[in-house]
N, C-alpha and C positions, 0 to 999 in steps of 0.2 A: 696377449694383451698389449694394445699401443700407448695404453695409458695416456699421458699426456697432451703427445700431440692427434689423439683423436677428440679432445675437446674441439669445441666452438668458438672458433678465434677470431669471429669477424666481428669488426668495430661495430660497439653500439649501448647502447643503453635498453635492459627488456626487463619489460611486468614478468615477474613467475609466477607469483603469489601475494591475494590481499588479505594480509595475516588478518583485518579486520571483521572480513566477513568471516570468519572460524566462529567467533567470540559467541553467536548465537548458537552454534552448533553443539559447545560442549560448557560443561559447568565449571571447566577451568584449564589452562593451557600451559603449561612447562616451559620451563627453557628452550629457546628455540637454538637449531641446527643447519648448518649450514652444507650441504655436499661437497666435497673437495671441487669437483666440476661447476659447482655453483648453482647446477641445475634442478634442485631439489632443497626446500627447506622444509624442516621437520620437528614435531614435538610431541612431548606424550601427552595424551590429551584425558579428562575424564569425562564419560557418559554418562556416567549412573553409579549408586555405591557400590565398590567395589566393583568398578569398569573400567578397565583402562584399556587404552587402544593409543598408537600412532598415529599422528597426523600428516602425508607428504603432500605438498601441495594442493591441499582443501579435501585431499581422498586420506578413509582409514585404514589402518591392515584389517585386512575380516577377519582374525583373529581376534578375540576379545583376551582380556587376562586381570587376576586379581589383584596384581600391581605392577606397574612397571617404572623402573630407575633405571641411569645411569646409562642413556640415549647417546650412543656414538655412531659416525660414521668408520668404515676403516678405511686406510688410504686408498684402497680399490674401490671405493663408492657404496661399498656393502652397508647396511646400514643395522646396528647391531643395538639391544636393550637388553639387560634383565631382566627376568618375567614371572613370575608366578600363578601357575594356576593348580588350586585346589590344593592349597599348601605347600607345593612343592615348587623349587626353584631351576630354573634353564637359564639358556641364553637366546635369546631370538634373531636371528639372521632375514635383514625384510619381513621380517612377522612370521616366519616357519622357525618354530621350537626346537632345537636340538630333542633329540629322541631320550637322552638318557635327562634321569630327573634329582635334584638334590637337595637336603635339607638348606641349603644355604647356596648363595654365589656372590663374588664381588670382584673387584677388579680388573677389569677385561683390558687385556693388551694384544695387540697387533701387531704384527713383524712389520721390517720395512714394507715393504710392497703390500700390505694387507691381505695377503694373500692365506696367512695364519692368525686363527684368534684364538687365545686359551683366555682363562680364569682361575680362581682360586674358589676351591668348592671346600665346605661342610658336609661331611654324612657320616651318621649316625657318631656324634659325635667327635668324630675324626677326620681332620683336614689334608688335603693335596689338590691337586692341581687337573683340569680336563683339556686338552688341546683339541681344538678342533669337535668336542665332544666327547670326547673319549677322556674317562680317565685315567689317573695310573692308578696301577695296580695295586700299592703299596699307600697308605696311608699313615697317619702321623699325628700324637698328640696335640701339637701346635705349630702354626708354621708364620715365619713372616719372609718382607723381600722376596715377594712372587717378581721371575724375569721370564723372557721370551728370547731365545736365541734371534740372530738375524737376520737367518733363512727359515726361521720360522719353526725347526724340527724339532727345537726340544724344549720343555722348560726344563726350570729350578726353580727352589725356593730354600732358606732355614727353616730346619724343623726339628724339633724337641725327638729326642730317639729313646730316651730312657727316661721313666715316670717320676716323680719329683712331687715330694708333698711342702707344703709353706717351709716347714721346720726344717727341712733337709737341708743346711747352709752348706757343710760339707761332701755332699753328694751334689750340691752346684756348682761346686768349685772345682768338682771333679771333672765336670765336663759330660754335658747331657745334650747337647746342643752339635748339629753338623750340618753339612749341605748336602741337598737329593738333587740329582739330575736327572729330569724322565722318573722321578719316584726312587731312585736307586742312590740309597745314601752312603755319604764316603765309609771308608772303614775308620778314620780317626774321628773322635770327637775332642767338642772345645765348650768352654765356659759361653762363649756366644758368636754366634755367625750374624754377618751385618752383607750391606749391598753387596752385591757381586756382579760379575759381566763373562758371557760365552767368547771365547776366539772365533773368528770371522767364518772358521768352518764346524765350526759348534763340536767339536768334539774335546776343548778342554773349558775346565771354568772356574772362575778366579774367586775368593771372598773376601771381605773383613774377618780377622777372626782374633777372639782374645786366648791366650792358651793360659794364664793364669789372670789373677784381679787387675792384675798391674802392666802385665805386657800383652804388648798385640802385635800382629804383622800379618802378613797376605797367603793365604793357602790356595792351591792350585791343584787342582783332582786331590784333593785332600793332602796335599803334601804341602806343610808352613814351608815359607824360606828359613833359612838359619838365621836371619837377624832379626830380631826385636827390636820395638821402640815403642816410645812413651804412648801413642796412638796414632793410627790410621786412617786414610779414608778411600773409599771407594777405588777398583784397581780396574784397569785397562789394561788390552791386548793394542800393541802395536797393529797400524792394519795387515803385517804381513804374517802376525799369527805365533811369532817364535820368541816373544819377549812380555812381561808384563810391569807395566808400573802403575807406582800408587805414591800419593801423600804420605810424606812420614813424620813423625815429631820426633826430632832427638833434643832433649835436654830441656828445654823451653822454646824452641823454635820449629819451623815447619820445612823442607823441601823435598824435593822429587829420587826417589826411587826406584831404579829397575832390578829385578828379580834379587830384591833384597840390597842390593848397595847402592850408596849414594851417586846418584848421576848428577844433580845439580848443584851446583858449589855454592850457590843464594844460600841464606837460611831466612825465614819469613819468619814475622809475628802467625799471622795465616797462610795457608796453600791450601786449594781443593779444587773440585769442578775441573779437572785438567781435559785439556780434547787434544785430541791428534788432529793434524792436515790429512787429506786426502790420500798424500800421495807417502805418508808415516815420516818427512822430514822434519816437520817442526810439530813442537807440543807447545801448546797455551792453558794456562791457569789463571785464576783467582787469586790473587794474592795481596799481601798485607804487609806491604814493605817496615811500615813503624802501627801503635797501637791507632786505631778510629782512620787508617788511612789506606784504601782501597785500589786496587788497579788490577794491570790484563802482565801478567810475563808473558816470555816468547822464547825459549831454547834458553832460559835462566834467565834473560835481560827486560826488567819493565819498564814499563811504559812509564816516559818522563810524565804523564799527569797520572791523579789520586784524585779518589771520590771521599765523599765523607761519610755517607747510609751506607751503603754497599754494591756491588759489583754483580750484575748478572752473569752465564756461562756463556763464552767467548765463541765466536761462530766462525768457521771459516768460509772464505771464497774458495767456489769451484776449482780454481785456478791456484791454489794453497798460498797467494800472495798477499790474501787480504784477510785482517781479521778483523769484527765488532765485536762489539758488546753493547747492552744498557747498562746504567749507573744510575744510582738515587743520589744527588746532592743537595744539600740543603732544602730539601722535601721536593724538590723538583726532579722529574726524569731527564735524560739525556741520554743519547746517540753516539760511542766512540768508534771513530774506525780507524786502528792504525797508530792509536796514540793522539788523536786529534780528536774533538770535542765538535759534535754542532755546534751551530749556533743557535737554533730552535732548542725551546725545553718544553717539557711537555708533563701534564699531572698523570698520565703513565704512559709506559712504552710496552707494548707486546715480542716478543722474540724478532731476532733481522731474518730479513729473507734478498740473499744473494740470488743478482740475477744467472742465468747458466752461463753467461760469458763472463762473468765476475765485474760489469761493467757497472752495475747500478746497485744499489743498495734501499729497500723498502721496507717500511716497518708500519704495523695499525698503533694509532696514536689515540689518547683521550686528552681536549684540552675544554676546559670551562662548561663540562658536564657532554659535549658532544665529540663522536669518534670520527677519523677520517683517516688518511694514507697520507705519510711522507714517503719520498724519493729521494734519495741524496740530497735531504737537508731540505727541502723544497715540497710543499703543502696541497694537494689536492682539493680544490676550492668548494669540496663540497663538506658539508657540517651532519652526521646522521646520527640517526639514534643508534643505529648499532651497525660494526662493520667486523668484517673477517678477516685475519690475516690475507695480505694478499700472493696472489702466485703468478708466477712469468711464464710466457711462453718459452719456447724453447731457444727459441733466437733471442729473445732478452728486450726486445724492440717492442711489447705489448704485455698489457697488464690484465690479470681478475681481481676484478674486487666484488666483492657483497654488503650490501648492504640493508637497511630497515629505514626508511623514514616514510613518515606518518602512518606508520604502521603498514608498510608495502613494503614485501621481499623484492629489490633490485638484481642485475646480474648488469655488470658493465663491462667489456674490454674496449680499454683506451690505450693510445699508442704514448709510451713512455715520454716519449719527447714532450707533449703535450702540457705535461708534470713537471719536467725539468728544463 
């Protein structure tokens, strides 16, 4: 697969689709989708009661079905729904049904490369997880925090391992709760398992996890670290696979933890959301230097400005030298990179998208009820009803954008400079 640079990269502005003329075709039209490529916009559409079908640019899947939710693309272009027919539930990959069939499904995640899609399935009362179609073997009272490794091979989830009725307070405290990988759960359980994340090569996996009412800390193939603290949040593998950290509270305060002890000397009112750089030298969080006041740390040190709403997750450049974030202040969006504020505000901001030379900086905007594209601070002069995050070519010198106005799917590649 060449992925990206087999897209369509010559400058221009193209019709794909006039969402308009749909509107006769069915008795009502879903959220619309966008292909990562651009080349494809999509929605569920309905025919008739209890008809549901896909719409890809003015054609249906010939698959008919008795409902369908929860219409994605994956980052491979694949274009994936939950589906129901005749009671029972799958997943549909372009309109072809996975073969096995289940009381329930939801959640559908994607590895990096799209390349793997699992979900979280119901049957016959008992919940686990199907990758790719297939389920595991083992199933589970209750489960929550379905993940997808990064290469796609495995999931996890928490899941209840021992039955528990309302009244049992002391048999919850005892610990009924643990993590399954691939359906295969640790040997230790806990009072509760919370998010978790796979190591880069999927064979270790990290939790939240409380081992009594009161203390919590991070368990790894089901082994807790030796330290406790007041609460936790969500735990990372370094990208080279041999260390994990995680948010810790000791005492009233918050900072950074590797494999149980303190790494960061800061203490926060808040810390969470933390990300690694590409290349595992610097970590960035969310943090909360005093109480209602918001910013990005960087290797323990933040950012001389503070937000007042709060602080979105911090993004790096390809190049591990730049980082953004969005911020809410005073009910207005805003754009940081670096410790520096746009000058543009906006009534919301979508996630940043670093170009691949780390040269530019673009993010989809809403201002005064219409969406468009900034570039480093600088405003793409057209106003639409609806736009997509956008994506860079590979050189960094040309943009995708999608968008909807007056009800017609666009597909535009414009040359960067043109914006900035």
């Amino acid at each position: 697969m060449c992925g990206i640079s087999c897209w369509d990269w010559n400058i221009g502005k193209r019709l794909v689709a006039d969402i308009s003329s749909w509107e006769d075709k069915f008795n009502w039209i879903e959220e619309l989708h966008a292909s990562p490529d651009g080349e494809r916009i999509a929605a569920i559409v309905n025919i008739d009661e209890a008809e549901f079908s896909v719409c890809v640019n003015g054609e249906t899947w010939e698959n008919i079905f008795d409902k369908i939710w929860f219409l994605r693309f994956s980052p491979d272009g694949r274009l994936t729904a939950i589906v129901s027919e005749d009671g029972e539930w799958t997943l549909a990959v372009d309109g072809i049904p996975w073969e096995n069939r289940f009381d329930y499904v939801w959640n559908t995640l994607f590895n990096k490369s799209g390349t793997d899609i699992a979900v979280a399935i119901q049957q016959d009362a008992k919940y686990s997880m199907a990758l790719n179609g297939v389920p595991w073997e083992n199933s589970f009272d209750n489960m929550t925090s379905m993940t997808l490794s990064h290469d796609g091979t495995k999931t996890a989830a928490s899941v209840q391992v021992l039955p528990h009725k309302e009244g049992e307070i002391f048999k919850f405290q005892e610990g009924i709760y643990t993590a399954a990988a691939g359906g295969i759960a640790w040997d230790k359980n806990f009072i509760n398992v919370w998010n978790m994340s796979f190591s880069p090569d999927s064979n270790k996996l990290a939790a939240e996890v409380r081992s009594s009412l009161y203390d919590y800390t991070i368990a790894v193939n089901g082994k807790p670290w030796d330290q406790i603290f007041g609460c936790v949040w969500e735990p990372l593998f370094d990208p080279s696979g041999t260390s994990v950290t995680a948010p810790v509270k000791i005492g009233e305060k918050w900072t950074l933890a590797e494999d149980g002890k303190v790494l960061w000397d800061s203490k926060f009112v808040q810390l969470w959301r933390h990300k690694y750089s590409y290349d595992g030298t610097k970590i960035a969080a969310v943090v909360a230097p005093r109480f209602g006041k918001w910013t990005i740390a960087v290797n323990d040190k933040p950012w001389g400005i503070t937000f007042e709403d709060f602080v979105c997750d911090p993004v790096f450049s390809p190049n591990n030298k730049k980082i953004a974030a969005i911020a809410k202040n005073s009910d207005k969006w805003v754009v940081a990179v670096d410790g520096k504020e746009w000058e543009n505000n906006f009534d919301m901001v979508w996630d940043p998208v670093f170009s691949p030379d780390s040269e530019h900086l673009a993010v989809k905007v809403e201002k005064n009820g219409k969406y468009t594209i900034a570039i480093d601070d600088k405003l793409w002069g057209n106003e639409c009803d609806a736009v997509w995050e956008p994506i860079f070519n590979q050189a960094g010198d040309s943009i995708l954008i999608k968008t909807i106005e007056n009800n017609k799917y666009y597909r535009y590649i414009i040359p960067v400079n043109e914006i900035v």
